[in-house]
N, C-alpha and C positions, 0 to 999 in steps of 0.2 A: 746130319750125324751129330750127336751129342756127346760132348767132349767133358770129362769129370774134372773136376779142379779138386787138387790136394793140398792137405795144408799139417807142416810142421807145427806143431803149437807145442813150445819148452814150457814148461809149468817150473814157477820159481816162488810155492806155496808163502814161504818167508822174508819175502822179498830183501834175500843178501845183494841182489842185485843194486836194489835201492842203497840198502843200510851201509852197504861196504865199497859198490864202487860209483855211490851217488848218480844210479843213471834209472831216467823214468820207463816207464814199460806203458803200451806194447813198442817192444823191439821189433824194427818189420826189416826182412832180407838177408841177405847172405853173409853181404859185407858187415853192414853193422851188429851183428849176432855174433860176427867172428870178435870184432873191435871192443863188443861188451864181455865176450869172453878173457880176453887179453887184460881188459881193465878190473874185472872182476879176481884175477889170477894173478896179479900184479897185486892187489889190493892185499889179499888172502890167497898165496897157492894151495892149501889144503881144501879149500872149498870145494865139495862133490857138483854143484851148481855148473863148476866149470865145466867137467866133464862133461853132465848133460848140455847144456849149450852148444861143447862141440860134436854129440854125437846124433844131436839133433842136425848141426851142418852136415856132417856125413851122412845121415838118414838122407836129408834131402838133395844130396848130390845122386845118392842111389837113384831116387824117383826121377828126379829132372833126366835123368839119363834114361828114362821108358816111358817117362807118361811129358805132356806138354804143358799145363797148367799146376804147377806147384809152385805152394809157397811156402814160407817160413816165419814164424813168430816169436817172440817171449812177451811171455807175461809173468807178471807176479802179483802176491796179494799184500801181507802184514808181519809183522815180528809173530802175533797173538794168534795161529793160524784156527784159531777156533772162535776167533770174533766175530761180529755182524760185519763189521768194519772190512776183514778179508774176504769173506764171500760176499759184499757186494761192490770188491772193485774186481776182484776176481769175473765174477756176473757181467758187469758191466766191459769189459776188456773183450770178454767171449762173444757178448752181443756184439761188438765192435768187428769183430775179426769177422764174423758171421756174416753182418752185413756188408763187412769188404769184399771181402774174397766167393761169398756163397758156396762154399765149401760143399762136395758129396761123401769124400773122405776125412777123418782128423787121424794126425800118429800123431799122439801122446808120447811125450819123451819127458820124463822126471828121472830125479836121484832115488827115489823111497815111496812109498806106498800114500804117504801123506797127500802128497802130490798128485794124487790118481782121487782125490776126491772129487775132482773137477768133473769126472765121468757121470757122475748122477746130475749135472747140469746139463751136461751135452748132453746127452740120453735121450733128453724130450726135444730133441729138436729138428730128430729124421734123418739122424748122419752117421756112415757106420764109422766107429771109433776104434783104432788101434791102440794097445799102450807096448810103450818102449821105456824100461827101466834099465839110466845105465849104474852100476853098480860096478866102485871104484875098490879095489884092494879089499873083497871081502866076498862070498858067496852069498848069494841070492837068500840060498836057506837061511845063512846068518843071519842077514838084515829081516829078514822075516821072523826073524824067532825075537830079535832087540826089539820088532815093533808089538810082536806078542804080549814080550814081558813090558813094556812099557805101555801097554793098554792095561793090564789088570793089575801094576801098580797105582796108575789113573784111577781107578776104578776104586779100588781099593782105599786108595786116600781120600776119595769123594763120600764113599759109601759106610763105608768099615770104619775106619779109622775115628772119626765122632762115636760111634757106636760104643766102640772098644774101650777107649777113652772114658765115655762114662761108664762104663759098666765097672772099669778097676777102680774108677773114685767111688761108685758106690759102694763096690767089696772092701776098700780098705776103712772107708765111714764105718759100712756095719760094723766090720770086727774090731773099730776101736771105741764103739759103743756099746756094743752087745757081745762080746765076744765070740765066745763059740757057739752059741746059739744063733750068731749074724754070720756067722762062716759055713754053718749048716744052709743057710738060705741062701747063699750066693752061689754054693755049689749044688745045689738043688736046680735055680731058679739057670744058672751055666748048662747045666743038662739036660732041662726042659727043651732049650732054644737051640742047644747043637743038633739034640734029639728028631727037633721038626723041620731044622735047615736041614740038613742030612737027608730026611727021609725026602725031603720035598712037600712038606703039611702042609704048610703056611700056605706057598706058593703055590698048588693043587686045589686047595680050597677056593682061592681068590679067582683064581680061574676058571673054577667050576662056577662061580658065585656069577662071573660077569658074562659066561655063557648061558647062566640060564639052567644049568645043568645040576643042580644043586639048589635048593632054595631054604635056607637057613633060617630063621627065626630070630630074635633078638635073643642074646644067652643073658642077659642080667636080671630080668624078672625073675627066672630060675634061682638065679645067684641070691637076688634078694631073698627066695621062700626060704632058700638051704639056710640063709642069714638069722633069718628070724629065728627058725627050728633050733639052730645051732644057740641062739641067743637064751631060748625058752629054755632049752635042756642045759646051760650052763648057768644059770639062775635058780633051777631046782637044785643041780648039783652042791651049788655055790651055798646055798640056804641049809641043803643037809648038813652039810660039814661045818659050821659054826654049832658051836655051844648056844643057849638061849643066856645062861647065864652069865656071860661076859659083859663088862661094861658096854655103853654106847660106840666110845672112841674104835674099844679092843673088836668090837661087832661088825662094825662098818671096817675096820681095815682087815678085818680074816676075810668076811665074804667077798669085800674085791680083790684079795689075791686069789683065794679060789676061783670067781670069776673070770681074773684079767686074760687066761688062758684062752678060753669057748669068746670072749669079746673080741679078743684078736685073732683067731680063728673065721670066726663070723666075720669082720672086716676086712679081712684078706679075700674071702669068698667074694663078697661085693666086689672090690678091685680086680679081682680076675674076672668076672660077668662081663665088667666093662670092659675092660682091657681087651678081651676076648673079637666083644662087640665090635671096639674099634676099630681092631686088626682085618675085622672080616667087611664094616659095613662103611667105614671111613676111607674116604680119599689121604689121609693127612700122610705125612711119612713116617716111616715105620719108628724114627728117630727121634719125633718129636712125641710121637705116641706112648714110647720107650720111658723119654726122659720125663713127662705129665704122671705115669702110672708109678715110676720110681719115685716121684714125689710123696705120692700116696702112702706107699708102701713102705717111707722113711719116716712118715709120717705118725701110721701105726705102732710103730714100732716103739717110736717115743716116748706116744703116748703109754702105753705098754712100761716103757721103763719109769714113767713121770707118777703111774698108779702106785708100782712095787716101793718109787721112793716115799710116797705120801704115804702108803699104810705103813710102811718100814717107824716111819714118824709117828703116827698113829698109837705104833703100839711100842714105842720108847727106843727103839732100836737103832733112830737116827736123828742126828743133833737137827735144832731147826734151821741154824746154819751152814750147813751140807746141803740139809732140803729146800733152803733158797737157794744157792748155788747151783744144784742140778736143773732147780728149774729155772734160770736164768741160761744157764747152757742150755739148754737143753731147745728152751726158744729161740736163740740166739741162733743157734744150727739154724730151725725151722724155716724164721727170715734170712736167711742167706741163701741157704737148696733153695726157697721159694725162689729166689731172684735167680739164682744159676739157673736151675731146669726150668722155670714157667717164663721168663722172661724173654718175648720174641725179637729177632733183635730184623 
């Protein structure tokens, strides 16, 4: 007749065991589980660690009292419970218990859900696994809603948070360089991207894209043809509306202000092709993708303001000492965004 052997196993993911009442793990047996309790609770009585410890002894005075083979453990991992370093002492401790005891049951006993990631190890190992969470001065649902919100704060500072970051350095760049004309584009270009997070565009496509189920093209070829069109017909435009009769200087700075419009027009088309491209056909992250195409696009703009000030000069309207100046700033910017956004670190 074949007899099941069971085994407490206290998950102590942080190991405050370690940190606070200086004792190594695995903790193996009744007595010394109690003794690490006591020392651990001494050290720190608010520690919830405690709690589990002893309700893991009471768990297994239950069993001992119906089945014959039970045992009892602690373990722990690291302060950093998301290092290499904790899952593989963590790993290495399970394997240990594993091949002591050859366990057919495990009951799991943690303070919090952290502690229950243990379960995707044990899993593959043919054993059926119990979890027992004790939960100290606080409802179940609570501690589950704290670990909610502190996943998608996680998440959020990982994710979001560089994103958000640059996008308000770049809205407050444009509008102290362009003014409302750069405020136009930052709430344009805000809406665009609320617009296709929201709907799920982005993320719909990319999905389609790696199923198979959708098979897209590259969009910048396109971008380029609209570029050139857009370039051709601002070049006719641009030639109607000058006078023939104007001097050389006054010639050349009317038609590139008439032009600089359809130029930067046509520019921005190209940078969206790509941009586009990337989002659908690149691995890279969506962040770094982000901060390369904002470079572009601070890029244009510059250039854009650096035309308006040379024709400005051109046709007397601006000292040539302003017009050194702007375009000393103006580069100055350039080589800096370059080094912020393209700079890998």
């Amino acid at each position: 007749m074949n007899i099941d052997n069971y085994l407490v196993l206290i998950v102590d993911l942080d190991d405050d065991i370690g940190r606070k009442a200086g004792l190594s793990t695995p903790i193996l047996g009744r007595e010394d589980n109690i003794k690490a309790a006591i020392k651990l609770g001494l050290a720190d009585p608010g520690d919830s660690d405690v709690n589990s410890i002893l309700g893991g002894v009471k768990l297994y005075d239950e069993l001992k009292s119906k089945y014959e083979n039970v045992q009892i453990a602690l373990i722990s991992g690291d302060k950093n419970v998301e290092s290499e370093e904790c899952a593989l002492k963590i790993k290495k401790q399970i394997d240990f218990l594993i091949y002591l005891y050859n366990p057919d049951f495990i009951y799991l006993v943690s303070d919090g859900k952290e502690d229950e990631m243990v379960i995707k190890y044990i899993e593959g190992k043919d054993i059926v696994v119990w979890k027992k969470r004790i939960v100290v001065k606080q409802s179940e649902t609570l501690e589950s809603t704290y670990y909610l919100i502190q996943e998608f704060l996680k998440k959020t500072m990982e994710e979001y948070i560089p994103l958000i970051l640059t996008f308000i350095g770049f809205s407050l760049l444009l509008y102290a360089i362009f003014a409302d004309i750069g405020w136009r584009i930052v709430v344009g270009l805000l809406g665009l991207y609320i617009l296709a997070e929201g709907a799920g565009v982005r993320k719909l496509i990319k999905e389609k894209i790696k199923d198979e189920q959708l098979m897209l093209g590259k969009i910048y070829p396109i971008s380029l043809s609209v570029s050139v069109f857009i370039f051709i017909v601002g070049v006719i435009y641009a030639y109607s509306q000058v006078q023939t009769s104007l001097k050389l200087n006054e010639y050349v700075a009317m038609f590139l202000l008439n032009f600089v419009n359809p130029l930067t027009l046509g520019l921005i088309t190209l940078v969206i092709g790509k941009f586009i491209d990337k989002i659908l056909h690149s691995n890279e992250s969506l962040i770094s993708i982000f901060k390369e195409h904002l470079f572009y696009f601070i890029c244009i703009f510059i250039t854009r303001e650096l035309i308006i000030v040379g024709c400005n000069y051109l046709l007397g309207k601006e000292a040539f000492v302003w017009f050194v100046i702007y375009v000393v700033l103006y580069v100055s910017i350039t080589i800096i965004l370059s080094i912020i956004l393209l700079f890998k670190r």
